[in-house]
ROSE-4610 file (N, C-alpha, C; in Angstrom, 1 decimal, always signed):
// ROSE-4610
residu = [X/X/X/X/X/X/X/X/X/X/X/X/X/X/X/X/X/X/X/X/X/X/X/X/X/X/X/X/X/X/X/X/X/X/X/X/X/X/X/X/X/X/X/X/X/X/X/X/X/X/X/X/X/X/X/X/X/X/X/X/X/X/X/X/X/X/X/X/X/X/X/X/X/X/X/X/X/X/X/X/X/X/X/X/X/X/X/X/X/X/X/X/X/X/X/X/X/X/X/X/X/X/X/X/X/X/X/X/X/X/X/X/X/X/X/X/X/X/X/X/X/X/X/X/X/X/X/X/X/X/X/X/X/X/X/X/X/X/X/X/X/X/X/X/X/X/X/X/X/X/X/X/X/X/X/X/X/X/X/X/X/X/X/X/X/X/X/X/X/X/X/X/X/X/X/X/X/X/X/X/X/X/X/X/X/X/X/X/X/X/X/X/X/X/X/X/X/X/X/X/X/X/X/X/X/X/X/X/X/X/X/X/X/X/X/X/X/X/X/X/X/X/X/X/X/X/X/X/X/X/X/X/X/X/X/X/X/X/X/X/X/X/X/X/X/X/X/X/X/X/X/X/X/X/X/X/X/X/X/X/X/X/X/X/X/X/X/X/X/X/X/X/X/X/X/X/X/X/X/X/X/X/X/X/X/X/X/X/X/X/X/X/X/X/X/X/X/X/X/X/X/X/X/X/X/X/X/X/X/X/X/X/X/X/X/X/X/X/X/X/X/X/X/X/X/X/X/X/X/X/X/X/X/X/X/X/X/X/X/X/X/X/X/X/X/X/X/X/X/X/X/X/X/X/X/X/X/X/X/X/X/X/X/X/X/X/X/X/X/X/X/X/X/X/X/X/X/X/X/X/X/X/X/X/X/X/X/X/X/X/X/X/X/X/X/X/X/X/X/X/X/X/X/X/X/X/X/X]
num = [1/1/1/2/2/2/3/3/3/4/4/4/5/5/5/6/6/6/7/7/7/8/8/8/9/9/9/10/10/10/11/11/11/12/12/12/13/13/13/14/14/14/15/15/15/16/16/16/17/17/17/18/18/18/19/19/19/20/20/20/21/21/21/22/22/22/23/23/23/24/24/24/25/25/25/26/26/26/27/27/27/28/28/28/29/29/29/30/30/30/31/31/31/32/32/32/33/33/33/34/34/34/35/35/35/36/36/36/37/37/37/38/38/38/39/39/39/40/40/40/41/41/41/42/42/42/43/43/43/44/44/44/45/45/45/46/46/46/47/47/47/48/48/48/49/49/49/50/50/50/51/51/51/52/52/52/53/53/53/54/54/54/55/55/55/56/56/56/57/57/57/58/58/58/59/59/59/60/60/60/61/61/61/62/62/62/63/63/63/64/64/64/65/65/65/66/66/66/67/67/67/68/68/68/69/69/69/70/70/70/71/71/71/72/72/72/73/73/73/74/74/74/75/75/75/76/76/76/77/77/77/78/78/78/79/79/79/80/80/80/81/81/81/82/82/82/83/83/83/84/84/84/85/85/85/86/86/86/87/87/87/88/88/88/89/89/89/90/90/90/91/91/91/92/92/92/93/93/93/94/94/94/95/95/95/96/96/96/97/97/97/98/98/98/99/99/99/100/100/100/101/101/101/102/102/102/103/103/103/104/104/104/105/105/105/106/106/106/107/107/107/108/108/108/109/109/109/110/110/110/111/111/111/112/112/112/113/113/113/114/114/114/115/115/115/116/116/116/117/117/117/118/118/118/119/119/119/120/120/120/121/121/121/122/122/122/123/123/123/124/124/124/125/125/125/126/126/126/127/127/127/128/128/128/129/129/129/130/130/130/131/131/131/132/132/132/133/133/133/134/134/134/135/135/135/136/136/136]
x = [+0.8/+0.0/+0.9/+0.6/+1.1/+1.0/+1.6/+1.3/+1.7/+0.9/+1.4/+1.2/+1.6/+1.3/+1.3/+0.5/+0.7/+0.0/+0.8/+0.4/-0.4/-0.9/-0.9/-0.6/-0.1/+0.2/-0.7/-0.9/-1.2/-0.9/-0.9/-0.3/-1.0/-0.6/-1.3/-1.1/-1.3/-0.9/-2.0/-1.6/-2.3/-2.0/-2.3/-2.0/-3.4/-3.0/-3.5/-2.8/-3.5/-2.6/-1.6/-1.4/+0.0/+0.8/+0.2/+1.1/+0.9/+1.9/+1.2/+1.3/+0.3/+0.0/+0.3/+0.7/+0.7/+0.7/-0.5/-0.8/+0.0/+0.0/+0.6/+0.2/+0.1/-0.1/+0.1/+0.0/+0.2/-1.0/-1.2/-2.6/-1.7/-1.8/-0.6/-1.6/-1.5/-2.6/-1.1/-1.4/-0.7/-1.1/-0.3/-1.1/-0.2/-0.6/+0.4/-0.5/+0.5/-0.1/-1.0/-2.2/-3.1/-1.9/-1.5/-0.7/+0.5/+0.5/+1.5/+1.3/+0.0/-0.6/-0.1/+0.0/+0.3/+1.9/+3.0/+4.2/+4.5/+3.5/+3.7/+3.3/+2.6/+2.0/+2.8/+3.3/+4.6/+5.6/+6.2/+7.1/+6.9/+5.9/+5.3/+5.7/+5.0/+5.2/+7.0/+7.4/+8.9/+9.6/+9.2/+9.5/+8.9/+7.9/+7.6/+8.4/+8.5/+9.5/+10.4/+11.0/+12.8/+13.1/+11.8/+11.9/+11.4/+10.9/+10.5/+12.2/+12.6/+13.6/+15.1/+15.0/+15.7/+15.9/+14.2/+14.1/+14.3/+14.6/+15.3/+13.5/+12.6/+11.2/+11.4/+11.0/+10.9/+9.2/+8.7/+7.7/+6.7/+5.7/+5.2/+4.3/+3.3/+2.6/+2.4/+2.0/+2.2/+0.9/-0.1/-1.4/-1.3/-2.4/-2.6/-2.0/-2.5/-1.9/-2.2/-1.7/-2.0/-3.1/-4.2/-5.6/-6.2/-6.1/-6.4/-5.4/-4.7/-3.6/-2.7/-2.1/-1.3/-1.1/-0.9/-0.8/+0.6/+0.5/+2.0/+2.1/+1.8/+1.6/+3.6/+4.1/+5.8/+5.7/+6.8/+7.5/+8.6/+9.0/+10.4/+10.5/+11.4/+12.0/+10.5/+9.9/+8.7/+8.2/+7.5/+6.2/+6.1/+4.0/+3.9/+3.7/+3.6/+2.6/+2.1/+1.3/+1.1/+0.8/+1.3/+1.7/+0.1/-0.2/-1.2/-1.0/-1.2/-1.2/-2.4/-3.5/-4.5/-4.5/-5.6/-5.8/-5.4/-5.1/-4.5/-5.8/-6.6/-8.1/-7.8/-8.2/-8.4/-9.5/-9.4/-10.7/-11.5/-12.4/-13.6/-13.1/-14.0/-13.7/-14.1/-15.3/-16.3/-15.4/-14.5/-13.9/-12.7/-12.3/-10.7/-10.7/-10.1/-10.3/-10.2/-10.3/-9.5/-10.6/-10.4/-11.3/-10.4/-10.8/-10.9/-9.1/-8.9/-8.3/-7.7/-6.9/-6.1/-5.9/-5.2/-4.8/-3.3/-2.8/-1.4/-1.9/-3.1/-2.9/-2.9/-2.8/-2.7/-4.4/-4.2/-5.3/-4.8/-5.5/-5.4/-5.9/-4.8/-4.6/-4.7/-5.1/-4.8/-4.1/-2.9/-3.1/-2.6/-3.1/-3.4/-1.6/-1.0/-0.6/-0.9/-1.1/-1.5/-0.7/+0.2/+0.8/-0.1/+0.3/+0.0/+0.8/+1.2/+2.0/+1.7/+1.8/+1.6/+3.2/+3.6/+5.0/+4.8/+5.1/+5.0/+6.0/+6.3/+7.5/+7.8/+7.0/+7.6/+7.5/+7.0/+7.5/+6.2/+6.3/+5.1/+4.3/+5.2/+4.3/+4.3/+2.7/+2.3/+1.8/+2.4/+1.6/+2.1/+1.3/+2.0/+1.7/+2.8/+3.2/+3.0/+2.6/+2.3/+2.8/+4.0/+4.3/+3.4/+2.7/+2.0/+2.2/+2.3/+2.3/+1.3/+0.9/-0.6/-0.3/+1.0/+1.3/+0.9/+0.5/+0.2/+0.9]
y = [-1.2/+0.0/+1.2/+2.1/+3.1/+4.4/+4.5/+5.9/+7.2/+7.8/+9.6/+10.5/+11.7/+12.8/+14.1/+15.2/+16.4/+17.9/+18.8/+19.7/+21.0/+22.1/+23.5/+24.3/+25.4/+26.6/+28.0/+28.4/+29.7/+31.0/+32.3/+33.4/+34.2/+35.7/+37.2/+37.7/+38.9/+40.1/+41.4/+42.4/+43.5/+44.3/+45.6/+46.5/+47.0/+47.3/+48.2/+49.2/+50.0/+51.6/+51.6/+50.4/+50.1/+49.0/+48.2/+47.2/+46.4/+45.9/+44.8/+43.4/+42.5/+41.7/+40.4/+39.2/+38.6/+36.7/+36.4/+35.2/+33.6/+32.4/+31.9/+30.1/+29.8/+27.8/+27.2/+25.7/+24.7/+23.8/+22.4/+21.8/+20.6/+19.6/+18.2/+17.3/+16.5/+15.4/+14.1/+12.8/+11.9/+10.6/+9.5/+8.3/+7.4/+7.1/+7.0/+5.5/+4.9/+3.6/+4.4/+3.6/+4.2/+4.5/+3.3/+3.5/+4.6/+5.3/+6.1/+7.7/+7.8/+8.8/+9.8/+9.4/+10.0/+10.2/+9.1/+9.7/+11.1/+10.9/+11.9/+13.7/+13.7/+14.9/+14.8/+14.5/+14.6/+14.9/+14.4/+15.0/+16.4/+16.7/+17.9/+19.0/+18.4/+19.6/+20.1/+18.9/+18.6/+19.9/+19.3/+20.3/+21.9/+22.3/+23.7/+24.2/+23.5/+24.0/+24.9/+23.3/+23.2/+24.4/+24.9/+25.7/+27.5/+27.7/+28.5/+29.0/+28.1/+28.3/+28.7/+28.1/+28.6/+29.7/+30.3/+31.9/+32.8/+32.5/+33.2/+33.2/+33.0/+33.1/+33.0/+33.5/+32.8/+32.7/+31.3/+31.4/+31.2/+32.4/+32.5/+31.8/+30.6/+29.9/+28.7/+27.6/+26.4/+25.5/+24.9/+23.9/+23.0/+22.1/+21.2/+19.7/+18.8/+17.5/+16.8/+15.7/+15.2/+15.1/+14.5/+14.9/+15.6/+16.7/+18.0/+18.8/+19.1/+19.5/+20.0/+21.3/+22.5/+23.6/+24.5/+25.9/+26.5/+27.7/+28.2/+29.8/+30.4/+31.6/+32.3/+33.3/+33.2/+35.4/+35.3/+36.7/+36.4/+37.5/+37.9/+39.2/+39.6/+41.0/+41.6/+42.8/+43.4/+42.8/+41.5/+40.7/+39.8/+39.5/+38.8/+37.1/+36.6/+35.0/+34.0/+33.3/+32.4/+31.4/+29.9/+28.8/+27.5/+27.0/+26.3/+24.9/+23.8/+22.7/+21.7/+21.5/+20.8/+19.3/+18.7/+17.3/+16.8/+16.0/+14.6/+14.1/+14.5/+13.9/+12.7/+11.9/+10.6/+10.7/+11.3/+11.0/+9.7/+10.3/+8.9/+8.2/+6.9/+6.0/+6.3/+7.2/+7.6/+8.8/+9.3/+10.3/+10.0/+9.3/+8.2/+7.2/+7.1/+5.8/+4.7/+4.0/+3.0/+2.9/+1.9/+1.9/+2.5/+2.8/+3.6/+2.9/+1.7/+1.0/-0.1/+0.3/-0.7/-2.2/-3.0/-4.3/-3.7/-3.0/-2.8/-1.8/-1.4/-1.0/+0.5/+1.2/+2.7/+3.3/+4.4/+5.9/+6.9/+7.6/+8.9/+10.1/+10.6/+11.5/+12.8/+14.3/+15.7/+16.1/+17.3/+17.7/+19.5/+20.2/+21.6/+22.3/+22.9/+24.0/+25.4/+26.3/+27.7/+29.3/+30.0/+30.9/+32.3/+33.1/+34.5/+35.2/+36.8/+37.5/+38.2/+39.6/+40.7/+41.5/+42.5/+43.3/+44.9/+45.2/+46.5/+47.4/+48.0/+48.6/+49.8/+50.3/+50.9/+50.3/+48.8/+48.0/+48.3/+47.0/+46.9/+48.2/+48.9/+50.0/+49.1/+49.3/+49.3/+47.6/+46.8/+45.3/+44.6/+43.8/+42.8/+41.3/+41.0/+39.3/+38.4/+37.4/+36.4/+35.0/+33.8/+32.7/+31.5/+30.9/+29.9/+28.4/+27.4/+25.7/+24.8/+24.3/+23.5/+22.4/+21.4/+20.0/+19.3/+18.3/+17.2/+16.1]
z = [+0.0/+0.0/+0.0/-0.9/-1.0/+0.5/+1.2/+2.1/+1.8/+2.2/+1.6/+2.5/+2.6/+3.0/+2.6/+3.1/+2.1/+3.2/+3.4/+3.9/+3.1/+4.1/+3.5/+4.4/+3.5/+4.3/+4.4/+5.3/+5.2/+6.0/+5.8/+6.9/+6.2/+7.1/+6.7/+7.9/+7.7/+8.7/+9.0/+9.9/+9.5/+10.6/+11.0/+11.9/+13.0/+13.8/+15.2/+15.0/+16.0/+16.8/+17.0/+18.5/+19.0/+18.1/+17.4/+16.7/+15.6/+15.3/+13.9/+14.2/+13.4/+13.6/+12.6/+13.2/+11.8/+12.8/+11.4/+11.6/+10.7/+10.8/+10.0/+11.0/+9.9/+10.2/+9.1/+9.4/+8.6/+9.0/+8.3/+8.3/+7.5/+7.8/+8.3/+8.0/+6.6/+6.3/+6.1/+6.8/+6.5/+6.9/+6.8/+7.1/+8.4/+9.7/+10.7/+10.9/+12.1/+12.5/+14.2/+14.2/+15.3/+16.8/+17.1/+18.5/+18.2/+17.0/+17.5/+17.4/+17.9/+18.1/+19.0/+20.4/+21.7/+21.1/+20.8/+20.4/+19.8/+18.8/+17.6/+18.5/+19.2/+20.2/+20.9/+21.8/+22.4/+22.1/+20.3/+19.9/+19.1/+19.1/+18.7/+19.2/+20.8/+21.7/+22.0/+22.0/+22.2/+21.2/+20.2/+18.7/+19.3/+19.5/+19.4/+20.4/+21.6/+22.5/+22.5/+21.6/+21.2/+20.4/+19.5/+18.3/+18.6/+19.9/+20.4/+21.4/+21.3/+22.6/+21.3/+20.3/+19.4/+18.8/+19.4/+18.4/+19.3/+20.7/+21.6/+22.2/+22.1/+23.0/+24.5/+25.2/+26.9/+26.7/+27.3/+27.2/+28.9/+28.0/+29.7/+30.0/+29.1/+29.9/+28.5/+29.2/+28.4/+28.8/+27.6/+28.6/+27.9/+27.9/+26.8/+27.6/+26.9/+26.8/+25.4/+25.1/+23.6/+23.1/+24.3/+23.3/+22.9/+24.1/+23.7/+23.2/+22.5/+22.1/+22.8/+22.7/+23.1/+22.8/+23.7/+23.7/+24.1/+23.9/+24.7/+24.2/+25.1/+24.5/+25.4/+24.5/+24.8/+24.2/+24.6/+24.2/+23.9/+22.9/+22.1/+21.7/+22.7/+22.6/+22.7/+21.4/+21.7/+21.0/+20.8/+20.5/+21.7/+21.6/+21.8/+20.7/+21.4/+20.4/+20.9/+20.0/+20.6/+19.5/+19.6/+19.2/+19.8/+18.6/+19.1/+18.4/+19.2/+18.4/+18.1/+17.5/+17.4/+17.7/+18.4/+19.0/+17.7/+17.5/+16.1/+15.5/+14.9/+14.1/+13.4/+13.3/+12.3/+11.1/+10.2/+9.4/+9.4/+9.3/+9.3/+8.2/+8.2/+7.0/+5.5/+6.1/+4.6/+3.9/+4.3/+4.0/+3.2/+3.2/+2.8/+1.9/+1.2/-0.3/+0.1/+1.8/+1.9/+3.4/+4.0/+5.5/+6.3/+7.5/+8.5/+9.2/+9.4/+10.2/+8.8/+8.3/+6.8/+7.9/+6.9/+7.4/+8.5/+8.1/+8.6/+9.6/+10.4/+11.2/+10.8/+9.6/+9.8/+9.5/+10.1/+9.6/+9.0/+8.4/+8.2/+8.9/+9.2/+10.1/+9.4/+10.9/+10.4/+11.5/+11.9/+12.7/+12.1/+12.9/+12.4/+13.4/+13.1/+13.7/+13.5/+14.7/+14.0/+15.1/+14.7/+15.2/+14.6/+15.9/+15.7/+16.8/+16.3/+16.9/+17.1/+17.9/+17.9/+18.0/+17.4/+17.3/+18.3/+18.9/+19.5/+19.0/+18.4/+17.7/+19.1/+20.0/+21.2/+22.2/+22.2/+23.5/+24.2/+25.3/+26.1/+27.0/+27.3/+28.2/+29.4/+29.9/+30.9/+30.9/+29.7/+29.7/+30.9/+31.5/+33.1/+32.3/+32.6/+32.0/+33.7/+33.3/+34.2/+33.8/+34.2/+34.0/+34.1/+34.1/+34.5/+33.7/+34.2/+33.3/+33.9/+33.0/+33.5/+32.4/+32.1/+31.3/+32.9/+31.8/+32.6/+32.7]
């Protein structure tokens, strides 16, 4: 059996008084084996982290678990953002050229990522930041 995968992209922007704004995600169609569902969200989260911590982010609050997905809203320099990861969907069977559950064990899967920022080009003012983590 052939397996495949295929994403999209999208982003856009736009301005406020105090700042500009800009949005951006991806949308993640592929074909995985059922039990390796929770791995794959775990390494997800692992990944935004890793990749948040790369862009120099400190992030100030983090939720979610694999079914329900993840959040993490972070600062860098004068932006804020926030980073979201969607629960792992399986498409139904009627939706898929193939059944629900193949002989080998796979589905087809979605999972969405979606960012948005805000930029302050004169910095926060008077904003109050708060830390908080609620992983489970």
């Amino acid at each position: 059996m052939s397996q495949s995968s295929s994403h999209q992209e999208h982003s856009g922007g736009g301005a406020g008084r105090t700042f500009l704004a800009h949005q951006a995600g991806a949308e993640f169609h592929f074909v995985l084996q059922r039990e390796k569902w929770m791995p794959l969200m775990k390494a997800l989260r692992d990944d935004a982290l890793q990749q948040l911590a790369n862009s120099g982010a400190e992030v100030l609050s983090q939720s979610g678990d694999p079914r329900d997905g993840f959040r993490f809203d972070y600062k860098i320099n004068k932006s804020f953002g926030s980073l979201t990861i969607t629960p792992l969907s399986i498409a139904p069977h009627w939706l898929t050229r193939r059944d629900q559950v193949s002989p080998d064990g796979t589905v087809d899967a979605t999972v969405k990522i979606e960012q948005t920022e805000k930029w302050f080009p004169k910095g926060f003012g008077g904003v109050q930041l708060s830390v908080t983590s609620s992983f489970h």
